[in-house]
MILO-846064 format. One record per residue (C-alpha): residue number from 1; residue in three letters; x, y, z. Coordinates in steps of 0.5 Angstrom, whole numbers. Example, Ala and Ser with C-alpha at 12.3 -4.5 7.8 and 13.67 -1.06 7.14 Angstrom:
# MILO-846064
r resi = 1, resn = Ala, c1 = 25, c2 = -9, c3 = 16 .
r resi = 2, resn = Ser, c1 = 27, c2 = -2, c3 = 14 .
This chain:
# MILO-846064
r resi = 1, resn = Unk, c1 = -48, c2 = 5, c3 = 45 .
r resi = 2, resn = Unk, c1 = -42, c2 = 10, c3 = 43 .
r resi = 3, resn = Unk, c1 = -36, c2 = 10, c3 = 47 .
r resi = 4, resn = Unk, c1 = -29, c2 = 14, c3 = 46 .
r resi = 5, resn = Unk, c1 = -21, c2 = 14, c3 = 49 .
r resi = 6, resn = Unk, c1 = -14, c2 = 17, c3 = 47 .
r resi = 7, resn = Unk, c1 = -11, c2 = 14, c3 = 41 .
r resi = 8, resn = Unk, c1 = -4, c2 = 16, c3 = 42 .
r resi = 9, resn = Unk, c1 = 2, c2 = 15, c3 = 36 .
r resi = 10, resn = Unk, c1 = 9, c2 = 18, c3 = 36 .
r resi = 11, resn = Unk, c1 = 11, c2 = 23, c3 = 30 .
r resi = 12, resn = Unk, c1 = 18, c2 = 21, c3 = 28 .
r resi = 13, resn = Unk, c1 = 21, c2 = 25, c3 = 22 .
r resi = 14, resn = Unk, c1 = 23, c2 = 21, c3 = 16 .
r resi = 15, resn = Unk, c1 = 28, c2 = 24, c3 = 10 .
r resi = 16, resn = Unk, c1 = 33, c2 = 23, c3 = 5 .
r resi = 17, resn = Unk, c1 = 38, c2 = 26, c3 = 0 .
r resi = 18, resn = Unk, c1 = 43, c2 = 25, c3 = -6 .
r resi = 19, resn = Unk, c1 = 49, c2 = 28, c3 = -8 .
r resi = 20, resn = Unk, c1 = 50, c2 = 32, c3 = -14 .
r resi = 21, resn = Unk, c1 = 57, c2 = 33, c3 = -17 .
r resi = 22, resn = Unk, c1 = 57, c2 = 41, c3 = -20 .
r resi = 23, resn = Unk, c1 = 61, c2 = 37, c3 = -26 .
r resi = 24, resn = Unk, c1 = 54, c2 = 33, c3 = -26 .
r resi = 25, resn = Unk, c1 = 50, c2 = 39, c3 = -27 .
r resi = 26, resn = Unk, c1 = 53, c2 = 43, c3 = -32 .
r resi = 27, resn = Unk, c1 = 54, c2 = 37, c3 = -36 .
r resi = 28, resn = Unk, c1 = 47, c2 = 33, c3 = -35 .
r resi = 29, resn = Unk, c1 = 41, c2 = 34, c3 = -40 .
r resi = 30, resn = Unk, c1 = 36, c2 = 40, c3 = -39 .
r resi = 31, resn = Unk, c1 = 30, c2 = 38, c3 = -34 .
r resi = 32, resn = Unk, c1 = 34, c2 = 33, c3 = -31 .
r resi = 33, resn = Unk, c1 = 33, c2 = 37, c3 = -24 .
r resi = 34, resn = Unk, c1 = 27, c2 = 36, c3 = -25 .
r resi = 35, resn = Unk, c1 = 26, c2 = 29, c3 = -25 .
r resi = 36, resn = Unk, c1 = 31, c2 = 28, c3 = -19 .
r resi = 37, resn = Unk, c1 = 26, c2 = 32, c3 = -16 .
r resi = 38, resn = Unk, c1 = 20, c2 = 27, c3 = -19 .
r resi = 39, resn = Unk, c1 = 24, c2 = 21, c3 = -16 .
r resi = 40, resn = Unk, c1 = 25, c2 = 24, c3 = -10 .
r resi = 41, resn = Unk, c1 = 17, c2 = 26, c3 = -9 .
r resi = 42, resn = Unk, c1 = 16, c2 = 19, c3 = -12 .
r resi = 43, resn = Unk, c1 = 21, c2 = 15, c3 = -7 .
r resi = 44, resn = Unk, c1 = 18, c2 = 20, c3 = 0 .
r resi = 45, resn = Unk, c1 = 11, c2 = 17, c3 = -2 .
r resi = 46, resn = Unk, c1 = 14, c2 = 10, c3 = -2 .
r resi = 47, resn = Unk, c1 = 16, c2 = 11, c3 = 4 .
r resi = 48, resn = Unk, c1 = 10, c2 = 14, c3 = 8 .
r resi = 49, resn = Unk, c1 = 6, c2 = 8, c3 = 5 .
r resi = 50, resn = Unk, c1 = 12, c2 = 3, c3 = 7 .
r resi = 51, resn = Unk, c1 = 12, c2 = 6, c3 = 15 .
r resi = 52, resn = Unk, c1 = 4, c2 = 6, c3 = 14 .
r resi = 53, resn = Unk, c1 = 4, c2 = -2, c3 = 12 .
r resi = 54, resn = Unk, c1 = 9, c2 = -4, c3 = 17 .
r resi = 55, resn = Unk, c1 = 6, c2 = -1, c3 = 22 .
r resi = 56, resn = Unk, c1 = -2, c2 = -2, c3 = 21 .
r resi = 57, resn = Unk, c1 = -3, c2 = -8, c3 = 17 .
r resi = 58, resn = Unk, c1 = 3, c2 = -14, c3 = 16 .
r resi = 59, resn = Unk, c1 = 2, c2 = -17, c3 = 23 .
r resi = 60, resn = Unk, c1 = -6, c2 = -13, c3 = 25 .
r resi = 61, resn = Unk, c1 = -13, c2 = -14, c3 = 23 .
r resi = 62, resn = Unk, c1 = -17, c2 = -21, c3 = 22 .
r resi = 63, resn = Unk, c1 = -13, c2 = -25, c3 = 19 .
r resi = 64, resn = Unk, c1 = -16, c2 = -29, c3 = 14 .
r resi = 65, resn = Unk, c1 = -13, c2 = -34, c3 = 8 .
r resi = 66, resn = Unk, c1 = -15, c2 = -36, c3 = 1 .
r resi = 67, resn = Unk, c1 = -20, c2 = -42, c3 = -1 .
r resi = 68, resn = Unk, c1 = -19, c2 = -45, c3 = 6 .
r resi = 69, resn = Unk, c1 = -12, c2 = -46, c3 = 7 .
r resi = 70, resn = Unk, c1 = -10, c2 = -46, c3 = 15 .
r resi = 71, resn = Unk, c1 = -4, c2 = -42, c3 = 15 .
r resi = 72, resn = Unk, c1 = 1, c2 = -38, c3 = 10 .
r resi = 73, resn = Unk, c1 = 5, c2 = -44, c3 = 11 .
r resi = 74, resn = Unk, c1 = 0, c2 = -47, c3 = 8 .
r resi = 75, resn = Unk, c1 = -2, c2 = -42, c3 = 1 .
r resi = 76, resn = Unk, c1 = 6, c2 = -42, c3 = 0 .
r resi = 77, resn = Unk, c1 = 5, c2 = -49, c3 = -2 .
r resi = 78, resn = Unk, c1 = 2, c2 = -48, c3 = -9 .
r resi = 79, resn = Unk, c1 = -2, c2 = -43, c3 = -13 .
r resi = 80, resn = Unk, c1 = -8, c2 = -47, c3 = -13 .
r resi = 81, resn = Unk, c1 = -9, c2 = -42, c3 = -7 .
r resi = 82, resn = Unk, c1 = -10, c2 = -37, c3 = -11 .
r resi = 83, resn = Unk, c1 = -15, c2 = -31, c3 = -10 .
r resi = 84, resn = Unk, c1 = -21, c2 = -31, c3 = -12 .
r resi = 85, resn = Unk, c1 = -27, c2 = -25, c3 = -12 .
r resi = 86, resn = Unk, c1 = -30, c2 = -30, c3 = -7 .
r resi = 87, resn = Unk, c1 = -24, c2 = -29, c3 = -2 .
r resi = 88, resn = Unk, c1 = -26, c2 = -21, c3 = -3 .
r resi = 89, resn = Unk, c1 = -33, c2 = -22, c3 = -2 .
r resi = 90, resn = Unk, c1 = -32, c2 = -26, c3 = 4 .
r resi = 91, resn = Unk, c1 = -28, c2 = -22, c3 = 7 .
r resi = 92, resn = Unk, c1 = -33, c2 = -16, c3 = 6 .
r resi = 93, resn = Unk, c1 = -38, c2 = -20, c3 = 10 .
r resi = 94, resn = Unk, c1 = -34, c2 = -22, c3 = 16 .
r resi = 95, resn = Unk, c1 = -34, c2 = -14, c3 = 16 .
r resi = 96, resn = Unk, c1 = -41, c2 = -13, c3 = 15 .
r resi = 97, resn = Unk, c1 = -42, c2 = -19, c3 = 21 .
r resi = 98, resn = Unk, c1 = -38, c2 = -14, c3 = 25 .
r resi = 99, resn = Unk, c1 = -42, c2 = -8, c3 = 24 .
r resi = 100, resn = Unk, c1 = -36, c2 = -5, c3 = 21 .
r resi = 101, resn = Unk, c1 = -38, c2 = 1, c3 = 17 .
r resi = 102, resn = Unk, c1 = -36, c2 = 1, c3 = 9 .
r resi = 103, resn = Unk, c1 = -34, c2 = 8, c3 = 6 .
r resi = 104, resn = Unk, c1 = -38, c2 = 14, c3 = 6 .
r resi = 105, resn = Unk, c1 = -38, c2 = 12, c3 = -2 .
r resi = 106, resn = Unk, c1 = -42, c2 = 5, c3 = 1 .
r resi = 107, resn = Unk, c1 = -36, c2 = 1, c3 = -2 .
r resi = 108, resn = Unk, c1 = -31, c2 = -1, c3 = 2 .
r resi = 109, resn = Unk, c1 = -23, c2 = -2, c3 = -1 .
r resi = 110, resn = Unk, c1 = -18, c2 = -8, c3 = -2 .
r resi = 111, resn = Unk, c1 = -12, c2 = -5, c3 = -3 .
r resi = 112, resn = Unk, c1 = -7, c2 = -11, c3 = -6 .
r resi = 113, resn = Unk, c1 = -1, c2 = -13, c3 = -11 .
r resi = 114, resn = Unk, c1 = -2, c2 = -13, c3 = -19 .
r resi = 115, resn = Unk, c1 = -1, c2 = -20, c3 = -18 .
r resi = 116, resn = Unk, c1 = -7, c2 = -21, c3 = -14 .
r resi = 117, resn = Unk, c1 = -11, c2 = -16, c3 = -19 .
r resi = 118, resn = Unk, c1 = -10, c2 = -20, c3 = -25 .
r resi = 119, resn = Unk, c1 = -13, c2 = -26, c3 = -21 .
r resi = 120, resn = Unk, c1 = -19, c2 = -22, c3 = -19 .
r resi = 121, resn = Unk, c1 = -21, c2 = -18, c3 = -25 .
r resi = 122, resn = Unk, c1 = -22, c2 = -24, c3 = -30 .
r resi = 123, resn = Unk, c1 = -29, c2 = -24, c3 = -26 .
r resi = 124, resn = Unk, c1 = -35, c2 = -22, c3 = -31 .
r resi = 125, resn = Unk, c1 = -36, c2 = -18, c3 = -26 .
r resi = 126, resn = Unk, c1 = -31, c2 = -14, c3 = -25 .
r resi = 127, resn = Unk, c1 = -31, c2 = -7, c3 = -28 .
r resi = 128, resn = Unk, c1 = -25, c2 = -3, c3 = -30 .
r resi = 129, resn = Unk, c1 = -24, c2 = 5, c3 = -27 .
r resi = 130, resn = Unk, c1 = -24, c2 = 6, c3 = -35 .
r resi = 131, resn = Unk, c1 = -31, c2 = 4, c3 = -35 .
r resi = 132, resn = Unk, c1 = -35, c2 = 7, c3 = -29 .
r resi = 133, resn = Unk, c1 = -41, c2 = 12, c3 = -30 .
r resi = 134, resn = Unk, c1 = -39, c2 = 18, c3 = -28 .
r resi = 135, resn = Unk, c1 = -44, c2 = 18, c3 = -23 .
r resi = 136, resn = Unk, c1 = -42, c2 = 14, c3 = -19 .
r resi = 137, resn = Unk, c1 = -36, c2 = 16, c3 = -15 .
r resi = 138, resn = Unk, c1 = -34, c2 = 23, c3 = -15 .
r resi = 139, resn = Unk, c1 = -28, c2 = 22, c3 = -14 .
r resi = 140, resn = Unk, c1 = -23, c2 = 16, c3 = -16 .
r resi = 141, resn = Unk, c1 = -18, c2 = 14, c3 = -11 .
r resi = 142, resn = Unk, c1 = -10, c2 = 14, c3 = -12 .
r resi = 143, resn = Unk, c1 = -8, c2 = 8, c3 = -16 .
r resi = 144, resn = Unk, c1 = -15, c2 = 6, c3 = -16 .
r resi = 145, resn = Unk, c1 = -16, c2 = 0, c3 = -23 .
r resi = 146, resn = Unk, c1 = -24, c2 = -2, c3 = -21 .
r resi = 147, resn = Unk, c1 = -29, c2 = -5, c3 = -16 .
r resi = 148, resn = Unk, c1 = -33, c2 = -11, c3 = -16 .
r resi = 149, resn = Unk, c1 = -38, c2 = -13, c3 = -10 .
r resi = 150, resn = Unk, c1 = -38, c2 = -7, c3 = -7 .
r resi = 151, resn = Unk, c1 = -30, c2 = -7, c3 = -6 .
r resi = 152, resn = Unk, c1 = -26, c2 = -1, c3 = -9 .
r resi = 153, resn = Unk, c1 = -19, c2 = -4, c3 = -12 .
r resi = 154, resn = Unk, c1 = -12, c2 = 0, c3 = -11 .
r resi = 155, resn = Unk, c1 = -7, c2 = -3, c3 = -15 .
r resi = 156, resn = Unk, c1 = 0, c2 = -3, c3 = -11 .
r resi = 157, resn = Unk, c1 = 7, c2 = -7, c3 = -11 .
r resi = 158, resn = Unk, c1 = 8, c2 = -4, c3 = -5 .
r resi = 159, resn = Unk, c1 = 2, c2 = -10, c3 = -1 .
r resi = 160, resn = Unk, c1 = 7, c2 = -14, c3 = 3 .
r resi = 161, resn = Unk, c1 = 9, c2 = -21, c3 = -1 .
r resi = 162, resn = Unk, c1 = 14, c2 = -26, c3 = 1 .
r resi = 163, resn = Unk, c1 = 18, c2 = -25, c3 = -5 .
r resi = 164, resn = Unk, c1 = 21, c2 = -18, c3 = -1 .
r resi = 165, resn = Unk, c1 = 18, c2 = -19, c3 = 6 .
r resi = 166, resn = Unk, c1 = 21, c2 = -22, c3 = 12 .
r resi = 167, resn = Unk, c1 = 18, c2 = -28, c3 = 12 .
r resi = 168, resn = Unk, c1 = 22, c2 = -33, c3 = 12 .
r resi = 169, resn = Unk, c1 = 19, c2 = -39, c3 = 7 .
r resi = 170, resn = Unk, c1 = 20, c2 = -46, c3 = 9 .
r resi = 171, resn = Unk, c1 = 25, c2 = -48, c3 = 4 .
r resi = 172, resn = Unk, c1 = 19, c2 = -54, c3 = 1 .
r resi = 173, resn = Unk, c1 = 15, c2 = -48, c3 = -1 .
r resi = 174, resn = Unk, c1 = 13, c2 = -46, c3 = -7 .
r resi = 175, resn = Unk, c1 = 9, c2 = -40, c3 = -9 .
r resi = 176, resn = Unk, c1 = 9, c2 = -34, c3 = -7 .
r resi = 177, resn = Unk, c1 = 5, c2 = -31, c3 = -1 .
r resi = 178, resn = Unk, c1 = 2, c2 = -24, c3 = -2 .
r resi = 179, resn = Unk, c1 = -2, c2 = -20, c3 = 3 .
r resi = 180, resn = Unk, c1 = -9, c2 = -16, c3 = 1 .
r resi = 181, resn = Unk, c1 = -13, c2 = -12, c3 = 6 .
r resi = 182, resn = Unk, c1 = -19, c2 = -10, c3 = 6 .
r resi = 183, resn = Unk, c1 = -21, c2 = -5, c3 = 9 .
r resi = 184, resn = Unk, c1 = -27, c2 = -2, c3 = 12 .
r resi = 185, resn = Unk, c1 = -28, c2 = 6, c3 = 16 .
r resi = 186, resn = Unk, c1 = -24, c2 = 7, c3 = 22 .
r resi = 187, resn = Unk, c1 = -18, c2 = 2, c3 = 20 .
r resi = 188, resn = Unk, c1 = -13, c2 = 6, c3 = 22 .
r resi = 189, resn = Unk, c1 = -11, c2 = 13, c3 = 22 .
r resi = 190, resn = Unk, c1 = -6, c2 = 19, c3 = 20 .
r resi = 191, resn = Unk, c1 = -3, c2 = 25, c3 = 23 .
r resi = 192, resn = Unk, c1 = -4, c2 = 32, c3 = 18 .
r resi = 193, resn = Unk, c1 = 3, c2 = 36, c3 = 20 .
r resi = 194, resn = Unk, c1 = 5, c2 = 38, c3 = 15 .
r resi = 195, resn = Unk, c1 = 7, c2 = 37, c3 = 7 .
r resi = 196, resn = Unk, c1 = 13, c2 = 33, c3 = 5 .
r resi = 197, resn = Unk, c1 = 19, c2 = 39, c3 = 4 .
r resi = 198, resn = Unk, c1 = 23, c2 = 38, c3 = -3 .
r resi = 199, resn = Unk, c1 = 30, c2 = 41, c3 = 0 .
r resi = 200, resn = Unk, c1 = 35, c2 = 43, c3 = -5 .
r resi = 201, resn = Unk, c1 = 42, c2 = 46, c3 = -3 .
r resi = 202, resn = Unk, c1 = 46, c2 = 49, c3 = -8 .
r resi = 203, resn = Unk, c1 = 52, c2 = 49, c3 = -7 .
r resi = 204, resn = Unk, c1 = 52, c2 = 45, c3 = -1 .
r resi = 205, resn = Unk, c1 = 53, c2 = 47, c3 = 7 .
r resi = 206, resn = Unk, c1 = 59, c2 = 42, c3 = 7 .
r resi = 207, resn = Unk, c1 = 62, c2 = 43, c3 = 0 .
r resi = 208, resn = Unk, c1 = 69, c2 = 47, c3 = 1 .
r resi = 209, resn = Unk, c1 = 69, c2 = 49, c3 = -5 .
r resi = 210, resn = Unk, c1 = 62, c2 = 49, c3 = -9 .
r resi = 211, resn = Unk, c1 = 64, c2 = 42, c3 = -11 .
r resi = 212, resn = Unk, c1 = 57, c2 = 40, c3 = -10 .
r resi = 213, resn = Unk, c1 = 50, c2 = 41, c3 = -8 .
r resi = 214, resn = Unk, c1 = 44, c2 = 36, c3 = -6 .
r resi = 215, resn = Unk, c1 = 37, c2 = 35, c3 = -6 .
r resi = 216, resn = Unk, c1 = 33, c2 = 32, c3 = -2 .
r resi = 217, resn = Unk, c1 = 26, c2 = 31, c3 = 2 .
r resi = 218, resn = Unk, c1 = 24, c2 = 31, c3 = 10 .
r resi = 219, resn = Unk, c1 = 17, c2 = 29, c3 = 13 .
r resi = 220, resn = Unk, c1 = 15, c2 = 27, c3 = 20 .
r resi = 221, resn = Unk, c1 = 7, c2 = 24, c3 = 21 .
r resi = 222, resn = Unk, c1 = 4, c2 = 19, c3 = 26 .
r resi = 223, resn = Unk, c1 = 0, c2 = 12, c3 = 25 .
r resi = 224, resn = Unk, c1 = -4, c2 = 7, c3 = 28 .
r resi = 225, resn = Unk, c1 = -8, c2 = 2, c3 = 28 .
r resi = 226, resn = Unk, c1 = -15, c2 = 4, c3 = 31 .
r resi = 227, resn = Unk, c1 = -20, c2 = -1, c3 = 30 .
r resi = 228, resn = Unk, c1 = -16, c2 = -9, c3 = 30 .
r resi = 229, resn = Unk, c1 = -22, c2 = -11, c3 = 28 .
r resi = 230, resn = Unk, c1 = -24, c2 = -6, c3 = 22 .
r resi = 231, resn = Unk, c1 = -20, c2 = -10, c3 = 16 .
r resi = 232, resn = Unk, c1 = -18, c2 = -16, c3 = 14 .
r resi = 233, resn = Unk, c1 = -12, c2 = -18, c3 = 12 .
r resi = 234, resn = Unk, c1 = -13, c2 = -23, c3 = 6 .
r resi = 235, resn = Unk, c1 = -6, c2 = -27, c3 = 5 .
r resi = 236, resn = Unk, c1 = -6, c2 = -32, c3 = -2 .
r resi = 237, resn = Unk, c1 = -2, c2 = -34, c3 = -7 .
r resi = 238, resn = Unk, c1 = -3, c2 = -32, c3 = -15 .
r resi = 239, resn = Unk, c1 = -3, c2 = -36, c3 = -21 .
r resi = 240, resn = Unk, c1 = 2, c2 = -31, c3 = -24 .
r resi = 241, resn = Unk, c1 = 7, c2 = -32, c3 = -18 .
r resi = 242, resn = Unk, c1 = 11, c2 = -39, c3 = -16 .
r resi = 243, resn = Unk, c1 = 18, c2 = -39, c3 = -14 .
């Protein structure tokens, strides 16, 4: 049976800039203009990511943890918690348990931290990006580094860990904690506004005497979360990664 209803999200606008002192240009490098707006397309990207995690994935969908631990307390303990192919695979069958659909590609995808890739990916399963048949998606994901069982694998630093998060470790604890999320149709979703905007002022409106110009960008989208139960949010330790 279908049903529907209002899914509502507030769009909030995001922005930041960089001064440059009028000495600077003259004297930098050519083409350094063009990598300080490489960074700042680079660190807009970030932050849309982080609003997206923050907001849809750190605290939703099922949560599950690694090799049978009964909590993130418990994986920060060791890296015996380690993620294995196995956690993936199980987080895809709770999934499909729930009648959660895959992708339209019939895949679903795992997005998680170069450490836990570097558990997963020694399976002789695995198979690297480098090594798909053409035929076999037609297109290849942002940060995509390969697939196994049916799951597409992003690669980013960006996944929660508590290295850098808020969670605060008991102090017996001894390995890093880092999240992955396996995420199947409908998850969570995203407004289309509007591009981000790369604004450069030369000279700028607040500079009396031309002594600087900026550069920056500006965006506004929404996000939520739209079905709790259509990811799963997979927390383990990794055999790279102890405190």
């Amino acid at each position: 049976m279908l049903s529907g209803g209002d899914k509502t999200a507030y769009l909030i606008p995001y922005n930041d800039a960089v001064q440059i002192s009028r000495h600077l240009a003259k004297t930098w490098l050519t083409g350094s203009m063009t990598e300080v707006m490489s960074k700042l397309s680079r660190h807009a990207a970030a932050k849309m990511d982080r609003v997206i995690r923050d907001t849809n994935l750190t605290t939703g969908g099922m949560a599950a943890y690694t090799d049978g631990a009964a909590s993130r307390a418990t994986v920060a303990q060791s890296s015996i918690y380690a993620a294995d192919v196995a956690d993936f695979r199980t987080a895809r069958n709770k999934l499909e348990r729930l009648d959660v659909e895959p992708h339209s590609d019939g895949f679903y995808v795992a997005v998680a931290h170069p450490d836990v890739l570097y558990d997963v990916s020694s399976d002789t399963n695995w198979q690297d990006v480098v090594k798909y048949d053409t035929r076999t998606f037609s297109n290849i994901l942002k940060g995509e580094v390969g697939e196994i069982h049916k799951i597409r694998f992003i690669k980013t630093t960006e996944a929660w860990n508590s290295a850098v998060g808020s969670w605060n470790i008991a102090q017996s604890a001894s390995a890093t904690v880092y999240q992955s999320y396996i995420l199947g149709e409908e998850s969570f979703g995203i407004s289309d506004l509007e591009d981000v905007d790369i604004i450069v002022k030369d000279p700028a409106p607040a500079s009396s005497v031309n002594g600087y110009s900026t550069a920056g960008y500006y965006f506004s989208f929404a996000t939520r979360a739209l079905t709790p139960s259509a990811f799963v949010r997979l927390e383990s330790a990794s055999a790279l990664n102890n405190y």
